[in-house]
ROVO-828799 format. One record per residue: x, z, y of N, C-alpha, C, O, CB in turn. Coordinates in pm, whole numbers, plus 32768, in hexadecimal, padded with zeros to 4 digits. Glycine has a CB too. Layout:
! residues N
NODE    nx    nz    ny   cax   caz   cay    cx    cz    cy    ox    oz    oy   cbx   cbz   cby
NODE     X     Z     Y     X     Z     Y     X     Z     Y     X     Z     Y     X     Z     Y
...
! end
This chain:
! residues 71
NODE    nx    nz    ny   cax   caz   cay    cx    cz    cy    ox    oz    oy   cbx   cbz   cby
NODE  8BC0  2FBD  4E45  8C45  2F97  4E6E  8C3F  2F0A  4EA8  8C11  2EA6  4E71  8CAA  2F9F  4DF7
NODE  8C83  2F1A  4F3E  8C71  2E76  4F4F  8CF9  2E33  4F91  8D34  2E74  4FE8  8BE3  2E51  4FBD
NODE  8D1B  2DDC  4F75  8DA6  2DAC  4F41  8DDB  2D43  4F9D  8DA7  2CD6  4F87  8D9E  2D6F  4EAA
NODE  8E2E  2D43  4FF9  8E4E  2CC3  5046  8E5B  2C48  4FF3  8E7F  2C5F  4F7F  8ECE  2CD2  5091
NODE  8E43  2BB4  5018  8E65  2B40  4FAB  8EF2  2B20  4F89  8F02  2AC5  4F38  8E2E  2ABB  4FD8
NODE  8F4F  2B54  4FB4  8FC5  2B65  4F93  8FFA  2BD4  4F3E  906A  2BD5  4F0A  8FF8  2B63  4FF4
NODE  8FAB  2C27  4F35  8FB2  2C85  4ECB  8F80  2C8E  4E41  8FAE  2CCF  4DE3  8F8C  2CD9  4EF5
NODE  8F04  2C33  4E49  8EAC  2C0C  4DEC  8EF5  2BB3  4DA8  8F01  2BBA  4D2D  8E33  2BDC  4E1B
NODE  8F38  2B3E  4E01  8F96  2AD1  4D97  8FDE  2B08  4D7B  9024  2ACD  4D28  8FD8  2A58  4DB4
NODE  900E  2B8D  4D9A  909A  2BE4  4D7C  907B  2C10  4CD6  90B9  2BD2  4C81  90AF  2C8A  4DF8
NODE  903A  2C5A  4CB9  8FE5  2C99  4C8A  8FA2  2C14  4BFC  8F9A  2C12  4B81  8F81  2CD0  4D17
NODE  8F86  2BCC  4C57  8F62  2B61  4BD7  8FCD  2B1F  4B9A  8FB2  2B14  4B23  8F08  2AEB  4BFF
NODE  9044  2AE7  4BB7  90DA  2ABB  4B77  9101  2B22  4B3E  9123  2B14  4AC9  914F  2A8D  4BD5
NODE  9108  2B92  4B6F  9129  2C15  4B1D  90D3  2C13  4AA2  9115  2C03  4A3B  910C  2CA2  4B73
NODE  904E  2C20  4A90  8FE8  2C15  4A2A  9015  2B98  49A6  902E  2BB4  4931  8F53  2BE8  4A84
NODE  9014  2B22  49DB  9038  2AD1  49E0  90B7  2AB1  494C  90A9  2A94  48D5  904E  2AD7  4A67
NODE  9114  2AC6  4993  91BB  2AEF  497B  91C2  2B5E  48F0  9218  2B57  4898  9205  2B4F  4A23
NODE  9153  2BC4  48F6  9170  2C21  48B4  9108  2BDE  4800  9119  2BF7  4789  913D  2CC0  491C
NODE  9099  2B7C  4855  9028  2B52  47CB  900A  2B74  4785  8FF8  2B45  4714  9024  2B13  4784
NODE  8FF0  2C01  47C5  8F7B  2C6E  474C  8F06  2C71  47AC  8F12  2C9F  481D  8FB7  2D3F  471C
NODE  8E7B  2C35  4772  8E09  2C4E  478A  8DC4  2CD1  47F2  8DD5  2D35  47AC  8DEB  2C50  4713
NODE  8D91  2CF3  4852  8D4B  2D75  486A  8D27  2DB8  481B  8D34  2E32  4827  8CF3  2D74  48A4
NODE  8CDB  2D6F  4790  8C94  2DC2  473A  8D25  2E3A  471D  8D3B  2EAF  4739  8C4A  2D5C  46A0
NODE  8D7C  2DB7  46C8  8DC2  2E12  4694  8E3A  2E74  46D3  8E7A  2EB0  467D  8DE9  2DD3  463B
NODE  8E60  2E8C  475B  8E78  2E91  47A1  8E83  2F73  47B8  8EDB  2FBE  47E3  8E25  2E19  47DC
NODE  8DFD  2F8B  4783  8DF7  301F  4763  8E43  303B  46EE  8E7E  30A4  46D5  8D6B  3051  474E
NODE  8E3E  2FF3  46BD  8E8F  3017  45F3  8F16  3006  4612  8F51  3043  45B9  8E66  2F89  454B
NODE  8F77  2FCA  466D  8FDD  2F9B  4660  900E  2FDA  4714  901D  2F91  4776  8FD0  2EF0  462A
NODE  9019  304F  4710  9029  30A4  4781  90B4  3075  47AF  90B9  3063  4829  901C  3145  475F
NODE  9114  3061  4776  91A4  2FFA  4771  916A  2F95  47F4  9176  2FC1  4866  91C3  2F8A  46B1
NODE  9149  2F4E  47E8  912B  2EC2  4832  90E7  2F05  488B  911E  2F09  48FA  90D8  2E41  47E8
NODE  9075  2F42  4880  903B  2F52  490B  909B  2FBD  4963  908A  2FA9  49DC  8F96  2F8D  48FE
NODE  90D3  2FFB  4954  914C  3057  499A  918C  301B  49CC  91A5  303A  4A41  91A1  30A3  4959
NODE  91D8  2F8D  4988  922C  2F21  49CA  91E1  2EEE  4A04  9216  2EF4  4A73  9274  2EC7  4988
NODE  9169  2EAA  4A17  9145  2E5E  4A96  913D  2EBF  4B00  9185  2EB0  4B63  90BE  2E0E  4A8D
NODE  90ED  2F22  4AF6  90F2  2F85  4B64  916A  2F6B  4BAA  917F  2F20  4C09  90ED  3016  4B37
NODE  91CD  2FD1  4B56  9259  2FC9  4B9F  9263  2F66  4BF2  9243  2F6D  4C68  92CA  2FBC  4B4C
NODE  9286  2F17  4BC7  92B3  2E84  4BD7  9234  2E6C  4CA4  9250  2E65  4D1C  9264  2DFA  4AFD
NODE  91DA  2E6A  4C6A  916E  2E5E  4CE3  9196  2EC9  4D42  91A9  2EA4  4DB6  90C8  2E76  4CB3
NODE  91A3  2F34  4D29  91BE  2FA8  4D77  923F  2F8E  4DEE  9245  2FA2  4E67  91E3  3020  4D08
NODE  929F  2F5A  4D8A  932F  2F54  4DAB  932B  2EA9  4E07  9385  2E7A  4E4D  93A2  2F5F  4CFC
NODE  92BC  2E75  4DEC  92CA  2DB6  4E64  9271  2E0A  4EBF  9293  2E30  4F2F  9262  2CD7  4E1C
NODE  91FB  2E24  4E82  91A3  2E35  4F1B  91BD  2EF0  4F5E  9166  2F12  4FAE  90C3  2E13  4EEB
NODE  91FD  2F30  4F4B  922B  2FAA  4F8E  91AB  300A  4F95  9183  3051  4FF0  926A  2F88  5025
NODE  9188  2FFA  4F3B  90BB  303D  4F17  90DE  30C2  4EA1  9139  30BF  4E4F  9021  2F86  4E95
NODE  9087  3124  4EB2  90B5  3182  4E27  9005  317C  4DE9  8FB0  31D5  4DEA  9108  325A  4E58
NODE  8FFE  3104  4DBF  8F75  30F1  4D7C  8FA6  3138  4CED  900A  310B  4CB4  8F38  303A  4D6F
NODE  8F67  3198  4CBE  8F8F  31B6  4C11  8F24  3155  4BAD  8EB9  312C  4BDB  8F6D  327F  4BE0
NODE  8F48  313D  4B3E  8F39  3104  4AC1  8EA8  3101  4AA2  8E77  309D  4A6F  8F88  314B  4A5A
NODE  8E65  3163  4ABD  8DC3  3167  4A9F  8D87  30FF  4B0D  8D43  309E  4AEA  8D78  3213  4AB4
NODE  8DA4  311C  4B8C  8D62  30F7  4BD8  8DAC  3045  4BF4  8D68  2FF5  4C34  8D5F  316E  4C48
NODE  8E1D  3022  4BC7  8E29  2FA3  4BD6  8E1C  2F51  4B48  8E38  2EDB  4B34  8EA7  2F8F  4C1B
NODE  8DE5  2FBE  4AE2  8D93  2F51  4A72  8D06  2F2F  4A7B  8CCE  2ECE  4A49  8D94  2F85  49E3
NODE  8CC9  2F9E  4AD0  8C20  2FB0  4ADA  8C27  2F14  4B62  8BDC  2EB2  4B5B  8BD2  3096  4B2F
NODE  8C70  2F22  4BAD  8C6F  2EA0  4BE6  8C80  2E22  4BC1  8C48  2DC2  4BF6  8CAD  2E9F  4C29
NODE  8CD7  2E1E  4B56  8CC8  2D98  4B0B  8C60  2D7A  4ACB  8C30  2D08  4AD3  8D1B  2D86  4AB4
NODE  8C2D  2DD4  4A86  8BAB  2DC9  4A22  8B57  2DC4  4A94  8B35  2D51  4A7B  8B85  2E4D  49AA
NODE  8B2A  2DD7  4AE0  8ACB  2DA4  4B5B  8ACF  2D32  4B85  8A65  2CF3  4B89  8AD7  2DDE  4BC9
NODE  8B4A  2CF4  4BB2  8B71  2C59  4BC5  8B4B  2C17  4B62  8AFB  2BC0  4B85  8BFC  2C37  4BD6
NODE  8B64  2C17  4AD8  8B46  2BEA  4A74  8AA6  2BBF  4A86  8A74  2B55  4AAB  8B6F  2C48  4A0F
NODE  8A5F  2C4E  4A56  89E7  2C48  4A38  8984  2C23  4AAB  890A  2C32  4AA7  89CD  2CBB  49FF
NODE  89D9  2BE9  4B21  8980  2B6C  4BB5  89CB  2B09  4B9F  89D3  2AB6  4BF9  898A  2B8F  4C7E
NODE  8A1E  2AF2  4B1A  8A46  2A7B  4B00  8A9B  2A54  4B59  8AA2  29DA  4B66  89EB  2A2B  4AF4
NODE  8B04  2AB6  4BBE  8B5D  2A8E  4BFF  8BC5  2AC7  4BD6  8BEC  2B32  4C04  8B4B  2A96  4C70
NODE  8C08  2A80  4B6E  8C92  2AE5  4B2E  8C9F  2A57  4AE4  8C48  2A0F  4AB3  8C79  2BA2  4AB7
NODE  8D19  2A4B  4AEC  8D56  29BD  4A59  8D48  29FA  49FE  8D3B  2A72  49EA  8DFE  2978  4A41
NODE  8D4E  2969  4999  8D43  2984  4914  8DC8  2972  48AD  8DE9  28FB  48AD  8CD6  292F  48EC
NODE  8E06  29AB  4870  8E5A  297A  4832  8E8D  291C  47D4  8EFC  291D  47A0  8E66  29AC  4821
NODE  8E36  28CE  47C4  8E1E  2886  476E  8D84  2821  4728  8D1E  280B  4769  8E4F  28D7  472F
NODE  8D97  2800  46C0  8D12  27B2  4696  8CC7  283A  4624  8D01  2883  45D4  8D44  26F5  4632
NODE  8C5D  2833  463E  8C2D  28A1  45E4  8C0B  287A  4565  8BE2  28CD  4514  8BBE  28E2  4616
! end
């Protein structure tokens, strides 16, 4: 999946805003449904839920994804 940079910051404030981790992110199907939505409904995309968490956890794990905090 590859993501305009305006979609990506879209996508990351959404992430962001919501401050549940990627990890946890599968366990808490609630939140990841709402960012979707939410992403779906700014950027006019019908990306579903699997495929716009497997993208975060990719950003992440090249170390290009924020962090929420101090670990």
């Amino acid at each position: 999946m590859k993501l305009a940079a305006e979609e990506k910051l879209c996508l990351q404030e959404l992430y962001l805003h919501h401050g549940v981790a990627t990890d946890q992110l599968r366990r808490i199907p609630a939140v990841l449904n709402a960012i979707t939505g939410a992403f779906n409904r700014m950027t006019g995309q019908e990306t579903d839920a699997p495929t716009l968490h497997r993208y975060m956890v990719n950003r992440r794990k090249n170390k290009d994804w924020p962090c929420l905090g101090d670990k």
